[in-house]
N, C-alpha and C positions, 0 to 999 in steps of 0.2 A: 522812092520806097514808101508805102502804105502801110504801118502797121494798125492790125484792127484792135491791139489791148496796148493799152497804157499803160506803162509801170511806174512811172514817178512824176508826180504832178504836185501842187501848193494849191494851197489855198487862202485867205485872208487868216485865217486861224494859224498859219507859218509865222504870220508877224512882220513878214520882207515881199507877201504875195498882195495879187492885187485884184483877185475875184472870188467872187462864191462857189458854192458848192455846184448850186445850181446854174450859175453860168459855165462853171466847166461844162455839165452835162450835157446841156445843150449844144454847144461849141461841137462837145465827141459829135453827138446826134445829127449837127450842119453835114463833120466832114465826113460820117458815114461808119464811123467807128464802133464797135461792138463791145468794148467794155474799159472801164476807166478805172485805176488801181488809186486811192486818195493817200500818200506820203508823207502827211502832214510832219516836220521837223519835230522830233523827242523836245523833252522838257531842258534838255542840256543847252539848247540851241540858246544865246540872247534874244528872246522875243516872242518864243514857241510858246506852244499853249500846255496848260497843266496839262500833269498827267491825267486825270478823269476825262481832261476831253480825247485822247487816244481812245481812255476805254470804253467810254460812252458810245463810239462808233456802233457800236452793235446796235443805237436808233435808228440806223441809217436804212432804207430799205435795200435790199437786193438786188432790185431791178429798177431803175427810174426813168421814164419813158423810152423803154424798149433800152435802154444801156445794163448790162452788167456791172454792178460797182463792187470791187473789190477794197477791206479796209487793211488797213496797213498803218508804216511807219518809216520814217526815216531816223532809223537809230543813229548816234555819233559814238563813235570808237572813241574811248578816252584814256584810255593809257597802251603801253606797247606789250600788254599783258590780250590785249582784245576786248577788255569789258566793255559794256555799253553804259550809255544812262536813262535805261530802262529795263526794268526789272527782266526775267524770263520768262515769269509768271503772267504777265501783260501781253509781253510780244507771242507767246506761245497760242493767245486767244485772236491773234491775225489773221489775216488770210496772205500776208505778204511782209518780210520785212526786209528793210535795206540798211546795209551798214557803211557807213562811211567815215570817212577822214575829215573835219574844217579847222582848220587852225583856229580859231577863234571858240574850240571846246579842247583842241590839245597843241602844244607845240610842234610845232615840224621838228621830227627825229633826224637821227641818221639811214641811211640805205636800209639799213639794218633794222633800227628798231622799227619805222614804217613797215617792213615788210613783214616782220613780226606780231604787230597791232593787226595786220589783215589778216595774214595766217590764223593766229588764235581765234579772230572773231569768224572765220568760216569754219571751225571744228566746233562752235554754236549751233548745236542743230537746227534752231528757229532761225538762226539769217541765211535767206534765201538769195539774195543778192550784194555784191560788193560795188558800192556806188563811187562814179567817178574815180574809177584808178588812176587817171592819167593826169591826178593832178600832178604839176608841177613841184611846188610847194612840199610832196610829198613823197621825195625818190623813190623806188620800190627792186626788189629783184623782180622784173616781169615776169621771167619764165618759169621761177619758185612760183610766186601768186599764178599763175595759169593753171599750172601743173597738181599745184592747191586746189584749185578750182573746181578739176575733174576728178577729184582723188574724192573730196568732200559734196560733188554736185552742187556747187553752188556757182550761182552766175556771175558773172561778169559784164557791167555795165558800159555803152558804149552809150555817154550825155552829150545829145545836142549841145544843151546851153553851153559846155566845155569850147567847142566852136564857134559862141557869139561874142556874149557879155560877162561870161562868166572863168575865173580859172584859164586865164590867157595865156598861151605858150603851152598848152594841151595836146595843140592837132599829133605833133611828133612821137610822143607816148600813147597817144590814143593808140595812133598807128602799128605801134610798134607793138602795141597790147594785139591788137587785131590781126593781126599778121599769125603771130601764135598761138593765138585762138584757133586761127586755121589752120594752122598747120598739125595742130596736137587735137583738133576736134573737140573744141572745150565752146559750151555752148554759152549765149549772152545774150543780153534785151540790149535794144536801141529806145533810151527814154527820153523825152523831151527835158525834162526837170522843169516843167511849166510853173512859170511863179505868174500868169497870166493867163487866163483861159483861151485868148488866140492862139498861145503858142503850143495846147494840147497836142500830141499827137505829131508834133513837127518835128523829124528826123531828117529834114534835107544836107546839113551836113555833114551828118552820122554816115547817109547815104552816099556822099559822095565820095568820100572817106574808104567805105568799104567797096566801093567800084574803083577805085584805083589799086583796089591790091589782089582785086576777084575773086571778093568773100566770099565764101558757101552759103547762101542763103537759108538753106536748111536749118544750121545753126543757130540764129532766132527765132528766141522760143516764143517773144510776142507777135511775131511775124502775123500770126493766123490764130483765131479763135482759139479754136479743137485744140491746136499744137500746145498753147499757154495752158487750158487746160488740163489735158493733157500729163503735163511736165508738174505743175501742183497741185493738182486733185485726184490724178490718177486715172 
């Protein structure tokens, strides 16, 4: 699977990443890719950059050799209420926001309150995506948060990195996320979570993943330019 938009990538300014700005872009640009979403980790993360540098995105140009850049965030969910730690006021001046779970900004809940913390944070009308559902770490009702999903239009993340190095003992919740995706038609981005500019762009075992259960490709909204588009801009 090729996807031609990026939805969540790092940069050096993450604090735990290991390229520039400008080596992502080019990297998309190698593999032929048409626009790169930057998710740089909120302020809550240990290591993330101040706030001003979120806001400050808006130096960034729009287009950099022939890539579409999209600015964003990787907000962290910090209590079982859904707030984030980053204001509204900030995240609302994005072009993309992503909310997620790390244990290392909240304690792992029960069933319960995790799926609670997601729930509240997709009735946020600024988060556009729920990052990394399948973490382990962080049990969930699946078919509550899907059914969320489609109720509030919000996405549902299916992270490569979940199937490398990252969030181990993911593949089986991924799955089990994806499965009812399709089933219920709840739509989702396949992200790298590139904390290295090789890895931009890299969904091979996102992709595998969804071929063994004969995902709807339809369903990925970064799938295709227009479609991404499309689905945030109208």
């Amino acid at each position: 699977m090729f996807i031609e938009v990026e939805t969540h990538c790092h940069t050096l300014a993450s604090g735990h990443a290991f390229s520039t700005l400008e080596e992502v872009i080019q990297m998309a640009k190698k593999k032929g890719m048409k626009a790169v979403s930057f998710t740089e980790h909120a302020p809550g993360m240990p290591g993330g950059p101040n706030i001003y540098h979120i806001i400050n995105q808006q130096v960034i140009p729009k287009e950099i050799e022939g890539i579409r850049v999209y600015k964003g965030v990787e907000a962290n969910i910090i209590d079982f209420d859904g707030n984030l730690d980053i204001e509204d006021s900030v995240i609302e001046r994005l072009d993309l926001v992503i909310a997620s779970l790390h244990s290392v900004c909240i304690k792992p809940g029960t069933k319960e309150e995790n799926t609670r913390a997601i729930i509240k944070a997709m009735e946020n009308k600024n988060v556009d995506i729920i990052g990394h559902p399948g973490n382990p770490d962080f049990p969930i009702d699946k078919e509550v948060v899907v059914k969320k999903a489609i109720e509030t239009n919000t996405l549902i993340e299916i992270n490569n990195s979940s199937f490398l190095s990252s969030r181990k003992g993911s593949f089986h919740n991924c799955k089990e996320i994806a499965k009812l995706c399709n089933e219920y038609g709840a739509n989702i981005v396949c992200g790298s979570d590139a904390h290295i500019s090789y890895d931009v762009g890299r969904c091979d075992k996102s992709s595998e993943m969804l071929d063994s259960i004969n995902f709807n490709y339809d369903l990925i909204v970064n799938l295709k330019f227009e479609r991404f588009k499309e689905h945030f801009f109208g």
